[in-house]
C-alpha positions as CSV (number, residue, x, y, z in Angstrom):
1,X,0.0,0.0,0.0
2,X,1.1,3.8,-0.5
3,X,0.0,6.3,2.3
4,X,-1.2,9.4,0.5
5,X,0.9,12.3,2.4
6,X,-0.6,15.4,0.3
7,X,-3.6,16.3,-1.8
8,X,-3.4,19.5,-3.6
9,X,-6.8,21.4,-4.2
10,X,-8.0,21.1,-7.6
11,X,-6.3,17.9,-8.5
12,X,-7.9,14.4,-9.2
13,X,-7.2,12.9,-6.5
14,X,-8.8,15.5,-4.9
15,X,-12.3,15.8,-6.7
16,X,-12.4,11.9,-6.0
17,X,-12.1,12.9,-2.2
18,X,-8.7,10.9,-1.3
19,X,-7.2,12.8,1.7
20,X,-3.7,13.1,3.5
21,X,-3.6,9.6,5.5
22,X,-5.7,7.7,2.6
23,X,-3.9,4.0,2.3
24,X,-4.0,3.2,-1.8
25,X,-3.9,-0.7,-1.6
26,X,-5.5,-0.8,-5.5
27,X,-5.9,0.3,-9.1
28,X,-7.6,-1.1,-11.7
29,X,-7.8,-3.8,-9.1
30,X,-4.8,-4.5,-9.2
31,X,-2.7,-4.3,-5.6
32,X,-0.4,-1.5,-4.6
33,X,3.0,-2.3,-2.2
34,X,4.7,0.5,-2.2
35,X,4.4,4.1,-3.3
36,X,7.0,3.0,-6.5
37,X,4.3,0.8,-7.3
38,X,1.3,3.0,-7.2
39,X,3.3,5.7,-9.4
40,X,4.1,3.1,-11.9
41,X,0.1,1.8,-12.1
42,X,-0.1,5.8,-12.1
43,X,2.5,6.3,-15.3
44,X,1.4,3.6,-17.1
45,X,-1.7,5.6,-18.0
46,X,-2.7,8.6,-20.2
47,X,-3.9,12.1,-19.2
48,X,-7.9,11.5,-19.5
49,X,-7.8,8.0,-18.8
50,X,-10.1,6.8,-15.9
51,X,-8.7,4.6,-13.1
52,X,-9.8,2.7,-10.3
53,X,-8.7,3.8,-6.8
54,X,-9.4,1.5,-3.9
55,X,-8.1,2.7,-0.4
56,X,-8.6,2.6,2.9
57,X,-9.5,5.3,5.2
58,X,-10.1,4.5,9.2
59,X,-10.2,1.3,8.5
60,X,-13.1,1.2,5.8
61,X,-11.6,0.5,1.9
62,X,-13.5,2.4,-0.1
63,X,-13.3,2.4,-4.7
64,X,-13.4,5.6,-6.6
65,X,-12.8,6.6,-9.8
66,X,-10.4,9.2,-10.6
67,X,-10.1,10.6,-14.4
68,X,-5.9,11.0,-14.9
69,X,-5.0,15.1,-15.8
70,X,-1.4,16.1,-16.5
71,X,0.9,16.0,-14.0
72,X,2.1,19.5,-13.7
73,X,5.9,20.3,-13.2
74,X,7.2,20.1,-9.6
């Protein structure tokens, strides 16, 4: 699983409600281990696509769907 440490305002993940302390354990059903592994499920995939993000928050997983933007530059 990857620990989400930031959201920024107007992102995806932030329309799709993930918050700072979110565990990703999943996309497209397939199962996170590490951060490097959710970035790579992440990378993998275009600007517009639409993914499946399962986490859990306080103990409840939870599935939402997060349409991909363009990363900006950091």
């Amino acid at each position: 699983m990857a620990r989400v440490t930031q959201v920024r305002p107007g992102t995806p993940a932030a329309k799709a409600g993930l918050k700072a302390g979110d565990e990703i354990t999943a996309v497209d059903g397939k199962q996170i281990a590490s951060a490097d592994s959710l970035t790579g499920a992440i990378s993998a995939k275009k600007p517009g696509d639409t993914v499946s993000i399962t986490y859990t928050r306080n103990g409840k997983s939870q599935t939402v769907q997060v349409k991909l933007a363009t990363r900006p530059n950091s």
